[in-house]
N, C-alpha and C positions, 0 to 999 in steps of 0.2 A: 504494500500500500504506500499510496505516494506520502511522504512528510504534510504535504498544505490541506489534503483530504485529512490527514487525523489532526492536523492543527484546527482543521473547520471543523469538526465534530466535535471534539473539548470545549473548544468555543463555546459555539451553540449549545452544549449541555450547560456547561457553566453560569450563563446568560440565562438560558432560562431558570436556573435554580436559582439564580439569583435574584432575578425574577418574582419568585414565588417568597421575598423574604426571609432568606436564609441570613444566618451569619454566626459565626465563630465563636464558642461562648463557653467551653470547656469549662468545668469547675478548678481546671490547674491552668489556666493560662497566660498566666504569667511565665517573660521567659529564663528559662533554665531549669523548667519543671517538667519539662517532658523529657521522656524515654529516649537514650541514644538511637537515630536514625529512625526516628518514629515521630507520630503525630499523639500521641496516646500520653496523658502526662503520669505523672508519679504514681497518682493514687488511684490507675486504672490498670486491667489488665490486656495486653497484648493477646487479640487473637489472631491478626497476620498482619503484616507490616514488612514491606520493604522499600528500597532506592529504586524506581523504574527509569529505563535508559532514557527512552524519550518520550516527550522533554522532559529534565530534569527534576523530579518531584518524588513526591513519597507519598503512596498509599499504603492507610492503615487503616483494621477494623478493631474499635476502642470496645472493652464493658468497662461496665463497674466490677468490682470485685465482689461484691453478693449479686453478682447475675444470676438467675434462676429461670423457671419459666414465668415464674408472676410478678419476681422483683427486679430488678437490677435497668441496666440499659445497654443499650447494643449500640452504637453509632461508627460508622463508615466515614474515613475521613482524605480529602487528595491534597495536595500542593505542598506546602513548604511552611516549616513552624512561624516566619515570619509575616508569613502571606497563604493562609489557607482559603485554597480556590474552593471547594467543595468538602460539604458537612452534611449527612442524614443519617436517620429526622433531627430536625433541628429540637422538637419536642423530647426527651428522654421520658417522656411516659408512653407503658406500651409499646416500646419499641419489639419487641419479637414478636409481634406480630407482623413486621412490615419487610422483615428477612424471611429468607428460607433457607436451608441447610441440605447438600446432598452430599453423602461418599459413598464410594462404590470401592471396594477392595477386594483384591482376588491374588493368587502370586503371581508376582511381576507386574502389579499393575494398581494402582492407587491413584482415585480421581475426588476431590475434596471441591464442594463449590459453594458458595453463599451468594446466592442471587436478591434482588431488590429491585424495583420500578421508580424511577423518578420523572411525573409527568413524561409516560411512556417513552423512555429513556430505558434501558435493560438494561443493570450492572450485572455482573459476572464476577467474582472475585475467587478465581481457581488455582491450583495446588497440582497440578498432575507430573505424574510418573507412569513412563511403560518401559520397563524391564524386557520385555519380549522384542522391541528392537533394537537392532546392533548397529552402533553402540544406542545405548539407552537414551532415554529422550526423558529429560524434565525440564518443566517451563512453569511460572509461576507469574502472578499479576494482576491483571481486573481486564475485562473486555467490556464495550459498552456497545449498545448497537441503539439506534435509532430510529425511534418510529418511523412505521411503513418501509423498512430497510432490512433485509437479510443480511447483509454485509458486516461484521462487525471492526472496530478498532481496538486493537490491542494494546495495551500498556504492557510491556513486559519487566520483569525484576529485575534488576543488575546481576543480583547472588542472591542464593536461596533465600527466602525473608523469615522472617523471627515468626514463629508459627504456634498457638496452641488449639485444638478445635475440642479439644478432652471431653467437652461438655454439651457441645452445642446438639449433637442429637438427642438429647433430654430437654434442652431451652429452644429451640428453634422447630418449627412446622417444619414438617417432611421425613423429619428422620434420615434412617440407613434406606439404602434403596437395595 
């Protein structure tokens, strides 16, 4: 895909999220309170997070530390601790309901994904591995596809990202597939 197609497409998501009254309001957001190479600050926990090549930014999926299925909050975060281009839901009530969770595991093959809608916008934030080709293929990131579009744009990781999902098929709709 060309660079100025997934430059327009970030755009355009951002724009419209922005749109909708988003903005940046972490309970640690003050800076030097977040997580090395993360958007997530101190007093939350890391469930994926990493450096995507281009353009330069970090996506992270934030909880609270008593996340549960009834308590806690889930938020999905992009850009840069100085400059956070994209935050959801901006509400932290209820947020598992507005994720979903899928893994699929078998030997040689491990596929992790947490999906979301923003003004039909499709996030993707996946995890995979297949062992079965040689040499083995792992990729990691968030993909975003755009209403009335098949096509999607990929974010991908630099290096593996800081991962925990330990919990989410108990807190998140969908479960193990």
């Amino acid at each position: 895909m060309r660079i100025p197609t997934l430059i327009l497409v970030l755009t355009v998501a951002v724009i419209c999220f922005a749109a909708s009254g988003a903005s940046y309001s972490p309970a640690s957001s003050k800076p030097g309170t977040l997580q090395p190479n993360s958007l997530c600050g101190t007093n939350e926990r890391i469930i994926f997070s990493c450096l995507v090549k281009r353009p330069a930014r970090i996506v992270s999926v934030c909880a609270s530390k008593d996340l549960t299925s009834e308590s806690g909050y889930l938020q999905y975060r992009f850009g840069l601790p100085e400059k956070l281009e994209l935050e959801f839901p901006k509400d932290r009530t209820a947020t598992q309901e507005k994720f979903h969770y899928t893994h699929y595991f078998r030997a040689q093959f491990d596929l992790t994904e947490i999906n979301f809608t923003i003004d039909g916008y499709e996030y993707q934030v996946f995890d995979d591995y297949n062992g079965e080709e040689k040499p083995a293929i792992s990729s990691q990131g968030v993909s975003v596809t755009a209403p009335g579009k098949t096509k999607e744009v990929s974010f991908v990781c630099r290096a593996r990202p800081k991962a925990d999902y330990s919990d989410l098929q108990a807190v998140l709709p969908n479960g193990q597939e």
